[in-house]
N, C-alpha and C positions, 0 to 999 in steps of 0.2 A: 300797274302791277306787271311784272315779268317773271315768265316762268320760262326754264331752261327746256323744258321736254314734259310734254300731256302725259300726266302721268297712268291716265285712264288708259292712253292708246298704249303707254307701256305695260302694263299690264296686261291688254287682250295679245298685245307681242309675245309674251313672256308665253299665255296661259298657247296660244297656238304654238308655238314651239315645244312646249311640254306634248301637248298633244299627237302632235310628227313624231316625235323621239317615240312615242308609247307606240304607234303603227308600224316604226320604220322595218321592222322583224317580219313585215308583210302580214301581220297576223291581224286583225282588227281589236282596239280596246272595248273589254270585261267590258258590263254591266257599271260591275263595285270602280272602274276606274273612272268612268266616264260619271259617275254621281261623285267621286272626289273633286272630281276635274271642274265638274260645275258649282260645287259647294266653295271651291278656291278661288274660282272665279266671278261670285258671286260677292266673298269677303274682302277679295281685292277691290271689286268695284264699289263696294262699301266703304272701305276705308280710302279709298282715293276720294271717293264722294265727301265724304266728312275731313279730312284733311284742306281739300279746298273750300268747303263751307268754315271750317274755322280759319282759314288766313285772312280773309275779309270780313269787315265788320259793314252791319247794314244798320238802315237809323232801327228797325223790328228788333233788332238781334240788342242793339245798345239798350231800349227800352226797355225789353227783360233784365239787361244785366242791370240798370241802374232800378228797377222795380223789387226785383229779387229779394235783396235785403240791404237796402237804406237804413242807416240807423236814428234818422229825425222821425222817419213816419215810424218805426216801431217804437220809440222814443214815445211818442202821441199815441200809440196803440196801446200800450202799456199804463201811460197816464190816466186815459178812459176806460179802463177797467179798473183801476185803482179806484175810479171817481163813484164806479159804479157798486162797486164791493162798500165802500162808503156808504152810499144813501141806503143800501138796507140796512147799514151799522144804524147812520142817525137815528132811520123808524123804529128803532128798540125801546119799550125803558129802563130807567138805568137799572144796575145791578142792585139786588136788594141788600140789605147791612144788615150784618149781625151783630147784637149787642151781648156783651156778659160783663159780669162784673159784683165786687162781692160790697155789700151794703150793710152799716149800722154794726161793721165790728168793733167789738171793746178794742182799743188800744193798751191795757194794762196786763190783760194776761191772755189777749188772741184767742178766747174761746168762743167757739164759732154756738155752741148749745149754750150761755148760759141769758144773751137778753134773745127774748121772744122776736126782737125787732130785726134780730139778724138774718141776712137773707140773700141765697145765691141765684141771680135775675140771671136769666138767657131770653132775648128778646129776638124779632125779626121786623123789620120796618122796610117799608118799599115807599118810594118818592112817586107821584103821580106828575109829571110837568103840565104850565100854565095850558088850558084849553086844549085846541090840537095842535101844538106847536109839534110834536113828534112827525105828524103827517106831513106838516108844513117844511119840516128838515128834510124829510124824506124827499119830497116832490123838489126842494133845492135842492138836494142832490143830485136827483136823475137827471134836471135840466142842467145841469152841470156837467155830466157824463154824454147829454147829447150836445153837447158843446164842444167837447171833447172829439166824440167820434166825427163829429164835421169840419173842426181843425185838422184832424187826420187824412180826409177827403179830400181839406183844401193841398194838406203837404205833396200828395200822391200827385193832384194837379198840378201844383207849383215845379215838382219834380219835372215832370214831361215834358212842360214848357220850357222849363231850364235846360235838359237835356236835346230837347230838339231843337233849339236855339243853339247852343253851341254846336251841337252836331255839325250844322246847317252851315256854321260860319267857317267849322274843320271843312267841310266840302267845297266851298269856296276859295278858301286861300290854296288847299291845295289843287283844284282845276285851273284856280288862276296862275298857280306857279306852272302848271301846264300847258297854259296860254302863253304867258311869258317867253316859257322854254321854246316853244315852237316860233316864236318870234325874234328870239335871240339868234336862232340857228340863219332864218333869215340876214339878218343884221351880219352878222358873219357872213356872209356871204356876198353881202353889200359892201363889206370893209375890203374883202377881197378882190370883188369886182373896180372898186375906187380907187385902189391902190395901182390892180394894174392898168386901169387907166389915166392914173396919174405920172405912171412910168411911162410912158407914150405921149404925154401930154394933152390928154384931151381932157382933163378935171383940173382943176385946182389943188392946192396943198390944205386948203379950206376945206374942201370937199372932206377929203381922208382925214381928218381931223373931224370934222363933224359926225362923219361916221363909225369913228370911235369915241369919239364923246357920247355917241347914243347908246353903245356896245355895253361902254361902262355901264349907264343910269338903268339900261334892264337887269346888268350883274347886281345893281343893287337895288332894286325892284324886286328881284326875285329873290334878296335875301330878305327883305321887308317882310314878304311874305309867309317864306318859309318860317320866321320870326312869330308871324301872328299864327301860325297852325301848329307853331310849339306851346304858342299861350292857352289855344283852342283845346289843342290835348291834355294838357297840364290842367283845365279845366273836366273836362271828361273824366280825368282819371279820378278825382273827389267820389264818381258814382260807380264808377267801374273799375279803377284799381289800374291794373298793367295792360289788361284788355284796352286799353286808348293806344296802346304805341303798335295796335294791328292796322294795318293798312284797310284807307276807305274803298269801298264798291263804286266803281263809276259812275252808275248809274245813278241820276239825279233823286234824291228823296223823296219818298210821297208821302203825303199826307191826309185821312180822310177826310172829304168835303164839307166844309161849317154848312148849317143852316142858313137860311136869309135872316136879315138883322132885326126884324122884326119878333120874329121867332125864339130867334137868341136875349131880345129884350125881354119878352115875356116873361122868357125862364130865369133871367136872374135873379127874381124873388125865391128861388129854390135851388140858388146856388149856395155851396157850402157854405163859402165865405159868411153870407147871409142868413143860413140856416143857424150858424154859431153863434150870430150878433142876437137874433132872435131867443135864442136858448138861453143864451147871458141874461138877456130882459125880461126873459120866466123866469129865471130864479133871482132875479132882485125882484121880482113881483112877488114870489114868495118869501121874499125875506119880508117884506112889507106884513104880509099875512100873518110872519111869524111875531113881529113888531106889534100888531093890533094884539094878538092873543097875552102877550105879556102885560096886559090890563085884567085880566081875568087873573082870579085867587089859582094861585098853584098849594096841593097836599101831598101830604104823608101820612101814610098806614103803618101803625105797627102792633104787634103783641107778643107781649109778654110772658114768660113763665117763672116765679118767684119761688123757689126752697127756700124753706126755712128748716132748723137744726133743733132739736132737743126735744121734751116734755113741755106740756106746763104743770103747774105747781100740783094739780091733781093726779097728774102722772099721765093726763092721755096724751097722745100725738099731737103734735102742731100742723093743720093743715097748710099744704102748700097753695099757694094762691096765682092767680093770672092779673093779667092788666092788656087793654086797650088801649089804645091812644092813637089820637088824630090831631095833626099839625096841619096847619093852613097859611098861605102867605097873604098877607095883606097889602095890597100896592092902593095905598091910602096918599103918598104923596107922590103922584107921577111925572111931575112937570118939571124933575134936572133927569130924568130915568127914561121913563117910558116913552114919554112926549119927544125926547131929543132922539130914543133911537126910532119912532116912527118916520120923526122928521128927516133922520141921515139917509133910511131906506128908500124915503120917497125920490130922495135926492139923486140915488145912486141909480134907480130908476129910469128919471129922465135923463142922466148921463147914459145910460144904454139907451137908450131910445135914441138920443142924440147918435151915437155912436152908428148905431145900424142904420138909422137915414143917410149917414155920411161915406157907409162903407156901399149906399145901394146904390148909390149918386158917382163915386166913384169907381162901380163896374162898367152904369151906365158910360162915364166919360171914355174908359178904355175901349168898349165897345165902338162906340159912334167914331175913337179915331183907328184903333185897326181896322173895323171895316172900308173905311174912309181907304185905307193902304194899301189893302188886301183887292180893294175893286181898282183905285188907277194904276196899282202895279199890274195890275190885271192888263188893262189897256196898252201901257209904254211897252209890255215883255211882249203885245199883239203887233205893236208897233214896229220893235224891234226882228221880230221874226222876218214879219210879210216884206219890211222896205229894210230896214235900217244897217242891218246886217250884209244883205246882199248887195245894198249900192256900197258900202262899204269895202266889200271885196273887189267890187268891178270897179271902183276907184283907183284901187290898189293895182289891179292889171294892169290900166290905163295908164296911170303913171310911171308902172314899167315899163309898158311898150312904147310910151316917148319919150324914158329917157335911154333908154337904148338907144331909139333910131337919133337922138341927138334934139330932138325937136324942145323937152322940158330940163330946167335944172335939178340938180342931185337935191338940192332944197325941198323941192315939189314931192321928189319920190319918198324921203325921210317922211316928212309932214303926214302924206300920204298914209305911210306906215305903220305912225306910232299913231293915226284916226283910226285904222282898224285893228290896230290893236286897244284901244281905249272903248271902242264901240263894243268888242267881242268881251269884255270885263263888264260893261255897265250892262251889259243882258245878261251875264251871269249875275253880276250884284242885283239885278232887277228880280229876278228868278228867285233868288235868293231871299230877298227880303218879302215877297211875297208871301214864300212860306212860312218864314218867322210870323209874319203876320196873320198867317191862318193857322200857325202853332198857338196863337196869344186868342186866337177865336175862339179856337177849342178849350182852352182852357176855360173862357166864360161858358159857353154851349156847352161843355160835357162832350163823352162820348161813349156811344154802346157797348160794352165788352165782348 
């Protein structure tokens, strides 16, 4: 990052210079000026404050913004209450029918008074379904709704780890284009030193050639680079929009610390992913339930109210009459019906069940190989630190100071060069992949809010 002038310290400039101007009268500043003066100086330094908190982006600040509003996990949020507004629909029954309808009219002259047999029905009939199959839809449902809301847990997860993965890889490519840069400027300076000792004749035309041969390959190293933290970003932007083309915080990523592996094994069984495969395989168990119940007689309730029209022949009223009735289903031949759908249910079943041993087997494998990652990148970046780095540097001296005094070839000092520069890149990729790797821990582990 580069800034032209602190804009903190310009502002306490600005507000003492206001200040001088208010005294210069010899008189000393009011009460009411001097609480202006600090109210101004207080929003100055507010708004400088927040000015340089938004020009850099931190992996915390990316998190919120890709948490914020995702449209896959509200996508799944939405789903799961759909699911769930659902399963109290299923536990209902159905809606009752009303019958009417007019009965036993003469067709020759439409008179509704003259046979006794005529008669206008308004009935009401409510359907009862097989056994508890209502309960049985209902409880498929809810397990379906928390299948739902644990798909969602796992999106939020999935999220974070995507997000801090690439983040991670934007922070790399651009320090290493910073590596690069400070190495190139070296190189330059090596072309120049070659050249004018090639005008004097104490290097070869080899030499000054080699050492723009190398000039080149970091110009295009560090387009390589700048190349992958366009793809980095362009990846970003999917979760955060324009906020990707702010510049990163220098300071390396942190990440909260996994649990031991053991630990984290435990808890896989209470990982979303897990908790959803589980949920899918109660509501095919309940379908099963509702499979057995469709052996049981399913009814219908209804009654009726019957007008009839006219006299009879004595002249008194025709009473109006009622009716009862009760319908039953008979599942008397089960075996292309009943039998097939217990059979599919069971089936579907053990395909969940399949399903969840294989989704538990494969957290475990992810598990056992990033912690695997996460511990010897641990080691090589301990490696790196204590020796690797620093003999690296004092390589680099060494072979400056004798090819200076004439004692090593220009060979030696290149080779030299581009080893610490290649050593200062693999402790950053070290670093790097480290924490992807305990970005992918957390994702199985969970972590606190």
């Amino acid at each position: 990052m580069f800034f032209t002038r602190n804009p903190v310290r310009s502002t306490r400039t600005l507000t003492a210079r206001r200040t001088r101007s208010a005294c210069s009268n010899g008189k000393p500043a009011t009460g009411t000026v001097l609480v202006r003066q600090a109210i101004a100086l207080a929003l100055s330094l507010l708004a400088a404050g927040h000015v340089l908190a938004d020009t850099t982006l931190t992996l915390a600040t990316v998190e919120q913004l890709a948490l914020a509003d995702d449209p896959a996990v509200r996508a799944l949020a939405s789903r799961t209450q759909a699911l769930q507004e659902a399963a109290v629909a299923d536990g209902q029954l159905p809606d009752p029918k009303l019958r009417t309808g007019l009965f036993n009219l003469p067709v020759d002259d439409f008179d509704v008074s003259r046979e006794p047999m005529t008669q206008l029905n308004l009935g009401l009939e409510q359907a009862f379904p097989r056994g508890n199959t209502l309960r049985y839809k209902q409880q498929q449902g809810e397990w379906m709704a928390s299948a739902g809301q644990a798909k969602t847990e796992v999106e939020q997860r999935k999220l974070l780890r995507d997000v801090r993965n690439h983040f991670l890889e934007l922070y790399y490519q651009l320090q290493a284009e910073q590596v690069i840069g400070k190495t190139r400027a070296l190189f330059a300076q090596l072309v120049d030193i070659t050249q004018a000792h090639y005008a004097t004749g104490r290097v070869s035309q080899q030499d000054v050639l080699r050492a723009s041969l190398e000039l080149s390959r970091l110009d295009d190293r560090s387009t390589r680079v700048r190349n992958e933290a366009d793809r980095e970003r362009a990846a970003l932007g999917k979760w955060i929009g324009e906020n990707a083309s702010r510049p990163i915080a220098d300071s390396f990523p942190q990440l909260p610390a996994p649990a031991d592996r053991e630990t984290i094994r435990a808890a896989l069984a209470e990982h979303p992913l897990i908790r959803a495969e589980t949920a899918t395989l109660e509501a095919s168990n309940s379908n099963i339930r509702i499979a057995r119940e469709q052996y049981k007689p399913g009814w219908s309730a209804g009654l009726e109210y019957r007008k009839r029209f006219g006299d009879n022949p004595n002249g008194s009223e025709r009473p109006d009459m009622m009716a009862a009735m009760l319908t039953v289903d008979l599942p008397l031949f089960p075996k292309q019906r009943q039998d097939k759908r217990l059979s599919a249910s069971i089936r579907e079943a053990e395909s969940a069940q399949f399903a969840r041993d294989d989704k538990l087997r494969e957290l475990q494998r992810m598990l056992d190989t990033d912690y695997a990652n996460w511990q010897r990148l641990g080691e090589r970046a301990a490696i790196y630190q204590s020796q690797l780095l620093k003999e690296s540097s004092a390589n680099t001296e060494a072979s400056l100071s004798a090819y200076q005094s004439g004692v090593t070839e220009f060979t030696t000092l290149m080779r030299a060069r581009i080893t610490d520069l290649d050593v200062r890149l693999e402790d950053l990729r070290i670093r790097v992949d480290r924490s992807k790797s305990q970005a992918n821990l957390l994702y199985l582990a969970g972590e606190n809010p």
